[in-house]
VEXKOL-235987 format. One record per residue (C-alpha): x, y, z; residue number from 1. Coordinates in Angstrom, 3 decimals. Layout:
N
X / Y / Z / NUM .
...
END
This chain:
115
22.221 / 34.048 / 20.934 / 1 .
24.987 / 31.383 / 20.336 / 2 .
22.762 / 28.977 / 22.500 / 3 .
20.113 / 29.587 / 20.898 / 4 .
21.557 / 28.495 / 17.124 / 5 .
21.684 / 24.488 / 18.142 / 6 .
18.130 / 25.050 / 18.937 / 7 .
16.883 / 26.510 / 15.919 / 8 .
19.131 / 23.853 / 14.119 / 9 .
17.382 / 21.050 / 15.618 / 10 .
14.025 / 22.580 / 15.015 / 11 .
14.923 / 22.427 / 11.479 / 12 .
16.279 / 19.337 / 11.256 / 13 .
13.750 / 17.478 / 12.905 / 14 .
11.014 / 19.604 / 10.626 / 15 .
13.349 / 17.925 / 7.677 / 16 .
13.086 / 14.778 / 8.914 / 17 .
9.425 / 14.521 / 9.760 / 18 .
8.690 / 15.728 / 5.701 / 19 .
11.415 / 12.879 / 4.673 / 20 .
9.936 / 10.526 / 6.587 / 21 .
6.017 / 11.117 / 5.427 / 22 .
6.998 / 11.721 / 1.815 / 23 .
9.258 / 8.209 / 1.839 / 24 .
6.386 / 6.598 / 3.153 / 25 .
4.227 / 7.765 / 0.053 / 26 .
1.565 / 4.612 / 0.165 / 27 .
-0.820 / 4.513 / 3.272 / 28 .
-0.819 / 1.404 / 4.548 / 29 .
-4.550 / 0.565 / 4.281 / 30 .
-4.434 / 1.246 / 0.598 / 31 .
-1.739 / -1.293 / 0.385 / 32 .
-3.134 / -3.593 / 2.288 / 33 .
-6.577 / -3.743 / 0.150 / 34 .
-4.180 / -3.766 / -3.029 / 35 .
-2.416 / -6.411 / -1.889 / 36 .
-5.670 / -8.347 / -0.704 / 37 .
-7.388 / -7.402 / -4.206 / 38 .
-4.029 / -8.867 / -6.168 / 39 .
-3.858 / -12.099 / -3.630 / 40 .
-7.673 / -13.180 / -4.131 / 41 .
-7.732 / -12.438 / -8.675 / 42 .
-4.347 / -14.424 / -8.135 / 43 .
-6.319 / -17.350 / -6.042 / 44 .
-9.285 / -16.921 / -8.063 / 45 .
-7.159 / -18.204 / -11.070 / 46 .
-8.428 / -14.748 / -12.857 / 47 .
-4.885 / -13.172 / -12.639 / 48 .
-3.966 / -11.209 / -16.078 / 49 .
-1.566 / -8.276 / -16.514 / 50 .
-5.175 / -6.083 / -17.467 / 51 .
-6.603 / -7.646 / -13.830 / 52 .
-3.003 / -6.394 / -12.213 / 53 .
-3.782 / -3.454 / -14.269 / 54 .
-7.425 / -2.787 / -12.768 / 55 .
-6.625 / -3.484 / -9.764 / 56 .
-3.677 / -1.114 / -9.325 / 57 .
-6.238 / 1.679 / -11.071 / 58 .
-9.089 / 0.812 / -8.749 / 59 .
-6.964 / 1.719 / -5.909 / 60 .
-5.095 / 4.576 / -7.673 / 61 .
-1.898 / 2.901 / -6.800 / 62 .
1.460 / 1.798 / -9.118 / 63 .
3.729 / -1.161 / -9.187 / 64 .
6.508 / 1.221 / -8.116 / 65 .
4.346 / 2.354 / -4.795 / 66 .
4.195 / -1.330 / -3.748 / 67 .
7.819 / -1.570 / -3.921 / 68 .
8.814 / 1.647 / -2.596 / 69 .
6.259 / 0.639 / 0.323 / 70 .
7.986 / -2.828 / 1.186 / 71 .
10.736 / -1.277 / 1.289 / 72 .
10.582 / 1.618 / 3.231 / 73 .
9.125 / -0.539 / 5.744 / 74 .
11.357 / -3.452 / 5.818 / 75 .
13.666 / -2.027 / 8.503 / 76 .
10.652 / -2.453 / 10.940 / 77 .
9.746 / -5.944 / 10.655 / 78 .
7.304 / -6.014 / 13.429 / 79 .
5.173 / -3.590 / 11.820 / 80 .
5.814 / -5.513 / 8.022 / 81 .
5.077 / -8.534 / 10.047 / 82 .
1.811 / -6.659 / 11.053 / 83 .
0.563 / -5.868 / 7.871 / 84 .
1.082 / -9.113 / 5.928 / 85 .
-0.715 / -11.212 / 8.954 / 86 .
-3.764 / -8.465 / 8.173 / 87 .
-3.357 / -9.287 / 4.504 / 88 .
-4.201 / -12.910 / 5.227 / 89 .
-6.215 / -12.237 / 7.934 / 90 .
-8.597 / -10.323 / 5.685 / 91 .
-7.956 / -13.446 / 2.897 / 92 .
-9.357 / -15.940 / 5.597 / 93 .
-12.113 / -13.258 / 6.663 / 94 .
-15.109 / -14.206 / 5.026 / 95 .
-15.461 / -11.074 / 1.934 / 96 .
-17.895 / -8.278 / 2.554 / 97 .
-19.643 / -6.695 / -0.345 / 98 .
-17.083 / -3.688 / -0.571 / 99 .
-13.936 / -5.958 / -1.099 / 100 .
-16.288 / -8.055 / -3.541 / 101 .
-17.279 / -5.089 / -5.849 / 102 .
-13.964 / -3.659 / -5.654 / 103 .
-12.056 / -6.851 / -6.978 / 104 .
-15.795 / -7.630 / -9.161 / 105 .
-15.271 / -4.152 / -10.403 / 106 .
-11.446 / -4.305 / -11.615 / 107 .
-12.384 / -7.894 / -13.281 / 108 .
-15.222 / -6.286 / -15.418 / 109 .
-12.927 / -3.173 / -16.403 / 110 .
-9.768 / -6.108 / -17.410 / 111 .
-12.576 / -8.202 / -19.217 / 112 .
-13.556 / -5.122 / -21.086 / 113 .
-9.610 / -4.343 / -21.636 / 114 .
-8.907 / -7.808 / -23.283 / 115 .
END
């Protein structure tokens, strides 16, 4: 029995772990990456606003405080962060498809409405 307890204790620890480490994670990374890609091109565009910000973040049902929390969780594996910011302007320098377009199109018409 008394080898079994550092067994069980693992088991659980390792269970605690794996929930830490998906609920610190919070953000998927495509849905920051198409954030961030959304933000970058309004920014570029020279149609930036707090109510484009605004759209943007509500078009992808995702807060100021996710994107932080995400760059930071993931900033002790800079490969990976290295990873996702050469997608970010990979996709920039990608020619746009029509979902990116209405999605960014979309969040400018509900910020022009806003203002």
């Amino acid at each position: 029995m008394r080898a079994a307890a550092p067994l069980v204790l693992g088991a659980l620890l390792l269970g605690a772990c794996d929930r830490s480490a998906a609920e610190a994670d919070g953000l998927e990374r495509q849905r920051f990456v198409a954030t961030m890609v959304d933000l970058r091109r309004a920014i570029a565009d020279g149609r930036f606003s707090e109510s484009m910000r605004d759209s943007i973040l509500e078009a992808h049902d995702v807060t100021t405080d996710e994107l932080r929390a995400w760059v930071t969780n993931h900033a002790d594996d800079p490969q990976a962060y290295a990873d996702t910011w050469r997608e970010i302007n990979e996709t920039l320098l990608a020619p746009e498809d029509t979902a990116d377009v209405d999605s960014v199109d979309t969040a400018a018409d509900t910020a022009g409405a806003a203002e």
